[in-house]
N, C-alpha and C positions, 0 to 999 in steps of 0.2 A: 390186536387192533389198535390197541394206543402204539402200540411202538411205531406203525404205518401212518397214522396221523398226525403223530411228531414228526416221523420223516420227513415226510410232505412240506413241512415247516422249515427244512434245514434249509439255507443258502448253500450253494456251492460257488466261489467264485472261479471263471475260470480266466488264468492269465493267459493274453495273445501276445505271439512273437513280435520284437521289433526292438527300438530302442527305448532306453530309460525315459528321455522323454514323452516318444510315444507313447509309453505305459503311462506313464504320468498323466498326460490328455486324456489317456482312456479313463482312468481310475475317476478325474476331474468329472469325466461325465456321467459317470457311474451313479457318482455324488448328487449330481444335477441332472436326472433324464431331460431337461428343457434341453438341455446343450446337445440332445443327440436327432438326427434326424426319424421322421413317424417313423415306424413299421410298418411294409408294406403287404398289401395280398389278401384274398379274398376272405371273409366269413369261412369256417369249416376247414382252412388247407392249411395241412400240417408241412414242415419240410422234416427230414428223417435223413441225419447223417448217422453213417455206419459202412462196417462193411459190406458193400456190395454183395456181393457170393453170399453171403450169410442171410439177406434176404429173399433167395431163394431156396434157402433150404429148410430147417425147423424151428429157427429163432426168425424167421425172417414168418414166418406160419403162425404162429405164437404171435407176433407182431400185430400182423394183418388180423387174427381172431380180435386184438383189442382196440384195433384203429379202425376196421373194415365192418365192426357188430350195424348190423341192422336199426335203425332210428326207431326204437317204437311208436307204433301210433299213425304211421302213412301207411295211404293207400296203396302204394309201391315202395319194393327195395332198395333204401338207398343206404350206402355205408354211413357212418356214423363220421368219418372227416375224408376230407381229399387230400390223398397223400402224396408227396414227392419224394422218392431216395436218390441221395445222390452220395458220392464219396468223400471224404472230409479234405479230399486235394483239390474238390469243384468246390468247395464252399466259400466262392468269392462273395465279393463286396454284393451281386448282387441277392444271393442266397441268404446271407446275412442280415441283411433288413426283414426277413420273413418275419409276419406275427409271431407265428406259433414255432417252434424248433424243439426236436428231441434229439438229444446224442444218446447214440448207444455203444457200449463201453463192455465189455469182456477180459480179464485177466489173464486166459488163454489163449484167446487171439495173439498171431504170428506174422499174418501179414503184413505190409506196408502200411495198409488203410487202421488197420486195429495196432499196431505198434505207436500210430500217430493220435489217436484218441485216446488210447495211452497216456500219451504223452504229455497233455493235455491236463494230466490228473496230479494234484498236488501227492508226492509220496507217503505224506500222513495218511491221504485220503484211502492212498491205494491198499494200505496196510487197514485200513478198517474194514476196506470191504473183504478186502483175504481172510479177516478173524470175526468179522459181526457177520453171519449168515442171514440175519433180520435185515442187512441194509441192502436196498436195491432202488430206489427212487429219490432223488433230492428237486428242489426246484429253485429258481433263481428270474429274475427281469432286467427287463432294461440293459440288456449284455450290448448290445450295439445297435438298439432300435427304441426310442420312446415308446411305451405299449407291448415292447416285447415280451413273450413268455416262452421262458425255455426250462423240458423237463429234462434230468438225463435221468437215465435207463441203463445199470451197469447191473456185473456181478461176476463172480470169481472164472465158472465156467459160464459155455452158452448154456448150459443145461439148468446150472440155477436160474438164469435170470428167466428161463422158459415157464421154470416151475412158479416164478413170482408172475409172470405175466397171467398167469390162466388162475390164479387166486387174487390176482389183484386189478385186473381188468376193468370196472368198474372207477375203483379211486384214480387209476391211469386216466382216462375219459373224463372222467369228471372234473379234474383239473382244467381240461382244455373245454370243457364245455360250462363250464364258472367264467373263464376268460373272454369267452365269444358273449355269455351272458353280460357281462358286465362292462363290455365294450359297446352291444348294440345299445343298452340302458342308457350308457353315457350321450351315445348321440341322439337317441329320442329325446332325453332330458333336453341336451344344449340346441335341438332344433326348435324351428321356429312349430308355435299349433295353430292350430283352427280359432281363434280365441271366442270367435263368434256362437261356434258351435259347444267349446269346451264353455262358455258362459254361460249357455242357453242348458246345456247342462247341468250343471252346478245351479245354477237357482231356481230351476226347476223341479230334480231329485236331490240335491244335497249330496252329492256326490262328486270328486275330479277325478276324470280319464283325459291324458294327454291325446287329443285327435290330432294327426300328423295335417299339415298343407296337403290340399288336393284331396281329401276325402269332402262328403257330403252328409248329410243327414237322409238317412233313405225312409225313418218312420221312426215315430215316437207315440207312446200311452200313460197313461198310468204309470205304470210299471216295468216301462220298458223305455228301451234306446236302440237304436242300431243305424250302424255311420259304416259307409261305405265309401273305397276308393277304386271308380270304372274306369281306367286308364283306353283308348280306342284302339291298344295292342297289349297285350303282356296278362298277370294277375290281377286278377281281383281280390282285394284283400277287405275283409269285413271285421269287424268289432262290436258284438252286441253286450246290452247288460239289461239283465231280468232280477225283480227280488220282489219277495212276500214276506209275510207275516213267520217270521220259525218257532215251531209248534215242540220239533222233539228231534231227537239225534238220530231218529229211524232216516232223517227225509239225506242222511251221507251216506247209506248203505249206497254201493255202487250201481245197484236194480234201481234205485229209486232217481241216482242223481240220473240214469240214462233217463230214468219216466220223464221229469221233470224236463231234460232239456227238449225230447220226443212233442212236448207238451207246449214247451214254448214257439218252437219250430215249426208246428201245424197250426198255431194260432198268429205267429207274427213273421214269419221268414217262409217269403215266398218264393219258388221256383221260378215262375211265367207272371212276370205281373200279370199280362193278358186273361193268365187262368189259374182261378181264383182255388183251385182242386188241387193246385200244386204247392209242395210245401216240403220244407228240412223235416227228414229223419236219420237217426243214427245208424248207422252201416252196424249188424251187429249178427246178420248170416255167414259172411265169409269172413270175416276177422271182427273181433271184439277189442270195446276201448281196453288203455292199457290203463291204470287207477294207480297212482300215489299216494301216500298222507306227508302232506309239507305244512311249512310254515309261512303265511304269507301275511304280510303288513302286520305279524306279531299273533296271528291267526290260523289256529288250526285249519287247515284246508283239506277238501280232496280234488286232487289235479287228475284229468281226464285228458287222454291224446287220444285220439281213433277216425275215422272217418266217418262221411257223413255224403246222405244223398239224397235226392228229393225222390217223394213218393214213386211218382210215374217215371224214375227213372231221365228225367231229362241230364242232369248235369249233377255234381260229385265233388269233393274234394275232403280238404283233412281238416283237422281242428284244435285247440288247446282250450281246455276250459279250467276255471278256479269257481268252486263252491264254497263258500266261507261264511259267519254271521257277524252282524255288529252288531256287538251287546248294546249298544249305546241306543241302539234305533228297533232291537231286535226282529230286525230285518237279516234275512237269508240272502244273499246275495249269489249269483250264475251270472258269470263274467265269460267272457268266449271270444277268442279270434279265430277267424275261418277263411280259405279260401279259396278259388275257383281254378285254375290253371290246368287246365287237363292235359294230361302226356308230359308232363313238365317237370320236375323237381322241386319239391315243397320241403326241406331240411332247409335251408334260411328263413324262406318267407316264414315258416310257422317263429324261428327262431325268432322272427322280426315281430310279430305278432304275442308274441309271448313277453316282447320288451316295453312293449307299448300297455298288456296286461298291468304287468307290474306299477307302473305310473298310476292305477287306479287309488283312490284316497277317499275315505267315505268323510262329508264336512259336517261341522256341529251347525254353521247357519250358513245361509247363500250370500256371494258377494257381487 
């Protein structure tokens, strides 16, 4: 496992065809990503250069198990990224601006398309991976897009790199989903908030959550907050935060945090405003939340993904929650983004909600 999380660490750089000066420019902005234009293309979509033929067959199989896994925690099937294959002779100017790019790279490939990915590969390099069996993943940025992230994916035959893909599937994903994290953070950070509402917060509970423009405050207590954005077509996207007194390390067992948030959702998250019997509970007959232990703002957590529906069945959707304590207040904190979109796709919006979580900061006094 150390040897996989050093890998992960190498640079790979790879040189593009052309003249000395051109490489030169290039290298120049290597040095400086300011010099390079964004990266372009949506949250989640991968591009995957390789050989064609090969992803239709076992390495192309092996692939899809670690691009295509299931999102834990929605209410529906969605793959884990939106992927493009294309051949490394289509990987024009405009495939190269993509956020995300994997090359995949085999020693026995023959073809045209695998002769050229090849080719691509510094000779030292290629001699490492024909004698180190541990090397199959490197990673590298900013190749020819500001924000770019590019993973490659090689190995001597298709069959080793098959056997690293189905043991390493996870650290694979997690790269690219570090990268989407850490890109929506940046623009929740650099947008503009609600200051009204994030004020009225903060001096209220002694607490900051960045609320995005166009959300509203839909109810406040004691103990509670929750800020909603109704848009007259699309998602509704919600943000709530609950916290009490923490008592003991029983209230993280995973039974408990469901009780608890079961508990807040009947008492403050309504279904029908109209009717007052309608309320959030957690979906937990046909699929159960899926439960982490992380580290959040320096803070043992447990993160919760699963869905979630109101009592009488009116309306549905998925969620992210962070349970965590601050010693400082020793207050137990249930942080939650949730949202509404029925029939829809919720693998960004949670992603989005999840960036917005993270901005949460408990304050020592109100400003």
């Amino acid at each position: 496992m150390k040897k996989l999380l050093f890998l992960a660490l190498i640079l790979l750089s790879i040189s593009s065809c052309g003249s000395k000066s051109d490489q030169e420019g290039e290298e120049s902005k290597k040095m400086n990503p300011n010099l390079l234009p964004d990266a372009t293309g949506q949250s989640g979509e991968l591009v995957i250069v390789m050989n064609k033929e090969k992803w239709e067959g076992p390495l192309g199989e092996a692939l899809k198990e670690v691009f295509h896994a299931s999102v834990p925690g929605l209410n529906r099937t969605e793959p884990s990224f939106t992927t493009r294959v294309i051949e490394p002779f289509q990987y024009n100017r405009i495939f190269q601006l993509s956020r995300n790019v994997v090359y995949i790279t085999t020693l026995d490939g023959t073809t045209p398309a695998d002769k050229y990915l090849k080719g691509i590969l510094p000779d030292s390099f290629k001699d490492r991976i024909a004698n180190e069996s541990d090397l199959f993943m490197n990673t590298s940025e900013n190749q020819y897009a500001k924000g770019q992230k590019i993973l490659n994916l090689f190995g001597k035959t298709d069959q080793d790199l098959i056997n690293h893909l189905k043991e390493n599937g996870g650290i694979i994903r997690n790269y690219f989903n570090m990268a989407e994290r850490e890109r929506l953070a940046t623009d929740i950070r650099s947008s503009i908030d609600s200051r009204a509402i994030s004020d009225q917060i903060r001096n209220k509970f002694n607490y900051y959550i960045k609320i995005p423009v166009g959300f509203e405050l839909a109810t406040t207590a004691d103990d509670f907050m929750w800020s909603r954005y109704l848009p007259s077509r699309g998602p509704s996207k919600n943000i709530f935060v609950y916290f009490k007194d923490y008592k003991s390390q029983d209230e993280f067992t995973h039974e408990n945090v469901i009780k608890l948030r079961n508990e807040v959702g009947k008492k403050y998250i309504y279904g029908d405003p109209d009717n007052k019997e309608s309320f959030m509970i957690t979906e937990t007959e046909f699929m159960r939340p899926v439960f982490r232990d992380i580290t959040f703002d320096g803070k043992y957590t447990v993160e919760m993904r699963g869905a979630w529906k109101t009592n009488n069945y009116s309306v549905g959707g998925t969620f992210i929650s962070y349970t965590f304590v601050d010693e400082k207040t020793n207050r137990l904190y249930y942080i939650e983004g949730f949202i509404i979109h029925p029939n829809e796709a919720h693998r960004e919006l949670i992603r989005q909600m999840e960036s917005i979580l993270t901005t949460f900061r408990a304050v020592d006094n109100p400003s």
